[in-house]
C-alpha positions in Angstrom: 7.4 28.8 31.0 10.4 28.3 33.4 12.6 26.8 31.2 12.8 29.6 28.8 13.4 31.9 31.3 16.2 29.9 33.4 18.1 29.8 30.3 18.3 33.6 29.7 18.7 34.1 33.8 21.5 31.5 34.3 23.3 31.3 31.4 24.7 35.2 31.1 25.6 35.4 34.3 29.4 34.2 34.5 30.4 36.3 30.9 28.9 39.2 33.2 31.2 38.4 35.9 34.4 38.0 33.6 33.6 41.3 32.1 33.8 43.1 35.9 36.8 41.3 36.4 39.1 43.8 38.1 42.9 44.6 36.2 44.7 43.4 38.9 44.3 39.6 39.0 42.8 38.7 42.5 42.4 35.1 42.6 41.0 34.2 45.7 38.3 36.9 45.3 37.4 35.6 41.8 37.1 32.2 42.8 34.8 33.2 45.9 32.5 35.2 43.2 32.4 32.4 40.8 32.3 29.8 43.9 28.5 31.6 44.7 27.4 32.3 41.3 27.5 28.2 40.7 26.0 28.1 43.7 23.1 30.6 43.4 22.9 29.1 40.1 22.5 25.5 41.7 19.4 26.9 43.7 17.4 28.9 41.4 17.3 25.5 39.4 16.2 23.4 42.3 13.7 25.9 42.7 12.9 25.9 39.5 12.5 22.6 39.7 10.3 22.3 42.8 8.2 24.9 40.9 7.7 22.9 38.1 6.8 19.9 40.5 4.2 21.6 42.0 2.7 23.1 39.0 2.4 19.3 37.8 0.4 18.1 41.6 -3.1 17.0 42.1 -5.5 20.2 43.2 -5.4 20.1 47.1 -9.2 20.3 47.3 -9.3 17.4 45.1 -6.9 15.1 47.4 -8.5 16.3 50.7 -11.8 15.2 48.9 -10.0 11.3 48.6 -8.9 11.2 52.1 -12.2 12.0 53.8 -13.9 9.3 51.8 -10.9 6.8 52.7 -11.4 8.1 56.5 -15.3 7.3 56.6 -15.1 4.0 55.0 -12.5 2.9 57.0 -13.5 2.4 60.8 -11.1 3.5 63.7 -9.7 0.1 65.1 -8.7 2.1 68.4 -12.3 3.4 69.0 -15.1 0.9 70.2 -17.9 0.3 68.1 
């Protein structure tokens, strides 16, 4: 589901910028749009990422379930019996 979409999101995006290039040739201001574009770019695939993570994790009710039983079985060295 995400990768699909990541590839039509990212990859367009600098041919877009190229084509709004102005006619003068501004160099600086071209390399500070193509500077954040890899860097917008760099984040919506560590989100992506992440969201694929978290799609792939263990229901929280599930691991909540697995700690409580640990807890009980497990006395409390700290408190006296």
């Amino acid at each position: 589901m995400q990768s699909g979409r990541s590839q039509s999101v990212v990859g367009p995006i600098p041919e877009r910028v190229q084509a709004f290039q102005p006619a003068d040739s501004d160099t600086r201001g071209k390399h500070r749009i193509l500077a954040e574009l890899k860097r917008l770019e760099q984040e919506a695939r560590f989100l992506e990422e992440e969201l694929e993570q978290i799609e792939r994790m263990e229901k929280a009710s599930g691991a909540c379930k697995e700690m409580l039983s640990n807890m009980e079985t497990t006395p409390d060295p700290l408190l006296p019996m």
